[in-house]
TORKOL-4160 file (C-alpha; in steps of 0.2 Angstrom, whole numbers, padded with zeros to 4 digits, m for minus):
83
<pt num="1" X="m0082" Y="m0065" Z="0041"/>
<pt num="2" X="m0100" Y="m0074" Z="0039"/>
<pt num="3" X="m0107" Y="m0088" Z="0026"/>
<pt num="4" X="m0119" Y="m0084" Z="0012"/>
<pt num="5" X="m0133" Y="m0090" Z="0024"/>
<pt num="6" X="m0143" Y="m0075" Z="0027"/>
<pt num="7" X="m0145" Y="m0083" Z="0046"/>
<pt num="8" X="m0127" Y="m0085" Z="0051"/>
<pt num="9" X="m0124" Y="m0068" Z="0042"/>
<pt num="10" X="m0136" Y="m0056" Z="0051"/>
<pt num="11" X="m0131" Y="m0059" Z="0070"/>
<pt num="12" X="m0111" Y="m0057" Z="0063"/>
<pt num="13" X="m0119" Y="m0039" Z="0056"/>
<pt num="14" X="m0127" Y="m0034" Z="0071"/>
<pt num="15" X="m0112" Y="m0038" Z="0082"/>
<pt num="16" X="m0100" Y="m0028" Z="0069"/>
<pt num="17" X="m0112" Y="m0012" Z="0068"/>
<pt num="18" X="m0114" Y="m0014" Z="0086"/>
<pt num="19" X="m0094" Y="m0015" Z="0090"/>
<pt num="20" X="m0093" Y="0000" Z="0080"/>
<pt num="21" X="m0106" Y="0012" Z="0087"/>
<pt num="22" X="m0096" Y="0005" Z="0105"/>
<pt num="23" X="m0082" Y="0013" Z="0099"/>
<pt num="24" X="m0087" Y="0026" Z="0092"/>
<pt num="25" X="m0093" Y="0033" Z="0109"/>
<pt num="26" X="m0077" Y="0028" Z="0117"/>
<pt num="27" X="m0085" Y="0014" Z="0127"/>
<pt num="28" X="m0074" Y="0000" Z="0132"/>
<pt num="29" X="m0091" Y="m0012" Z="0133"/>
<pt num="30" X="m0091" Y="m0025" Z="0118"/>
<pt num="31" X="m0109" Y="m0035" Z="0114"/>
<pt num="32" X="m0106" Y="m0053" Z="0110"/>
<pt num="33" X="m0119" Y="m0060" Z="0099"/>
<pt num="34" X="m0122" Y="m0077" Z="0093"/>
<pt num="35" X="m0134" Y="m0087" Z="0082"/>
<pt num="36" X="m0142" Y="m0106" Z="0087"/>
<pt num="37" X="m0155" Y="m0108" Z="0075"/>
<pt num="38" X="m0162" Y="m0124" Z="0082"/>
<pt num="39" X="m0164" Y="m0128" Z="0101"/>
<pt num="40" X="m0151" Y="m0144" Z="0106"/>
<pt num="41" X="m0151" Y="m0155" Z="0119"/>
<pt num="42" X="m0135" Y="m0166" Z="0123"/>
<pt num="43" X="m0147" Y="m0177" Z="0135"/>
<pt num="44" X="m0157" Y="m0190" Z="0127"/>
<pt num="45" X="m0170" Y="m0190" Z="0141"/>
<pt num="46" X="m0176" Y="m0174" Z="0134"/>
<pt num="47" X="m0175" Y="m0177" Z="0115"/>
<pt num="48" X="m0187" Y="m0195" Z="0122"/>
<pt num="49" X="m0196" Y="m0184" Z="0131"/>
<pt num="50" X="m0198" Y="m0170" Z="0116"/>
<pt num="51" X="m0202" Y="m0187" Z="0105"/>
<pt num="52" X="m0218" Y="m0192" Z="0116"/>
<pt num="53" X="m0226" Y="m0176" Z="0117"/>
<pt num="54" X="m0224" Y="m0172" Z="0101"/>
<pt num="55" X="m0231" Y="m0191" Z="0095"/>
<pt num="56" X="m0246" Y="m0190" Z="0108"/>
<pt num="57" X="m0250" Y="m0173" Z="0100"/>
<pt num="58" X="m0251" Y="m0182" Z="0083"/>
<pt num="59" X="m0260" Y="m0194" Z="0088"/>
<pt num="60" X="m0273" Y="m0184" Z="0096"/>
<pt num="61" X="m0274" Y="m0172" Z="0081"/>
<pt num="62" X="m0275" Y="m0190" Z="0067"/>
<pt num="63" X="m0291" Y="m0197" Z="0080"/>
<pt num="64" X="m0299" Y="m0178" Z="0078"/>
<pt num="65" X="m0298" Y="m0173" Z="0060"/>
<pt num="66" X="m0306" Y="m0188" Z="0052"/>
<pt num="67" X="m0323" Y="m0185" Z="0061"/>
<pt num="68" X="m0322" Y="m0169" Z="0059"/>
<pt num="69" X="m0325" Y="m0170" Z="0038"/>
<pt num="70" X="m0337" Y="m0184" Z="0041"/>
<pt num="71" X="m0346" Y="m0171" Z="0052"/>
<pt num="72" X="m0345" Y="m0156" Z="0039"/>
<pt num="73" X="m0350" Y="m0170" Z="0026"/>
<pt num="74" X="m0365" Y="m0175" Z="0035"/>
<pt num="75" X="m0369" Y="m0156" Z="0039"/>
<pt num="76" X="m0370" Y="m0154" Z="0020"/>
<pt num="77" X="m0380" Y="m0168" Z="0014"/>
<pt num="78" X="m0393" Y="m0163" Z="0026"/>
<pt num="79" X="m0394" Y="m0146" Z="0021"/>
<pt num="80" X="m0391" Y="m0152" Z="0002"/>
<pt num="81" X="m0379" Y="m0143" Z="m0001"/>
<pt num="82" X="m0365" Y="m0141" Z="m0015"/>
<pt num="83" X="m0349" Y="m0136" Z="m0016"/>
């Protein structure tokens, strides 16, 4: 009914307990439910577009890090202190 993986198996459990308390109450309602782990896109403007914000945010966080020890460092030498 479900694969080992505990992500595919807990949606199929909810959907079975849920089918049954249903029934249980002589409801003829059912609840569908479904698992998609990861977010896809068929269209390759959005995965370019998902590429380039990602790589701009790289980019800004690799230009911001680098100076960011060199200040700590200089911080520390000035106060002499050590770690």
């Amino acid at each position: 009914m479900c694969s080992a993986e505990p992500i595919n198996c807990f949606p199929v459990l909810v959907n079975i307990l849920s089918n049954s308390f249903l029934r249980l109450f002589n409801s003829t309602a059912r609840i569908r439910v479904w698992s998609e782990p990861f977010y896809s896109t068929q269209s390759p403007e959005v995965k370019r577009d998902i590429f380039f914000i990602c790589l701009c945010y790289l980019l800004v966080l690799a230009a911001g890090l680098p100076p960011h020890f060199a200040v700590s460092s200089m911080e520390d030498y000035k106060v002499k202190s050590m770690h």
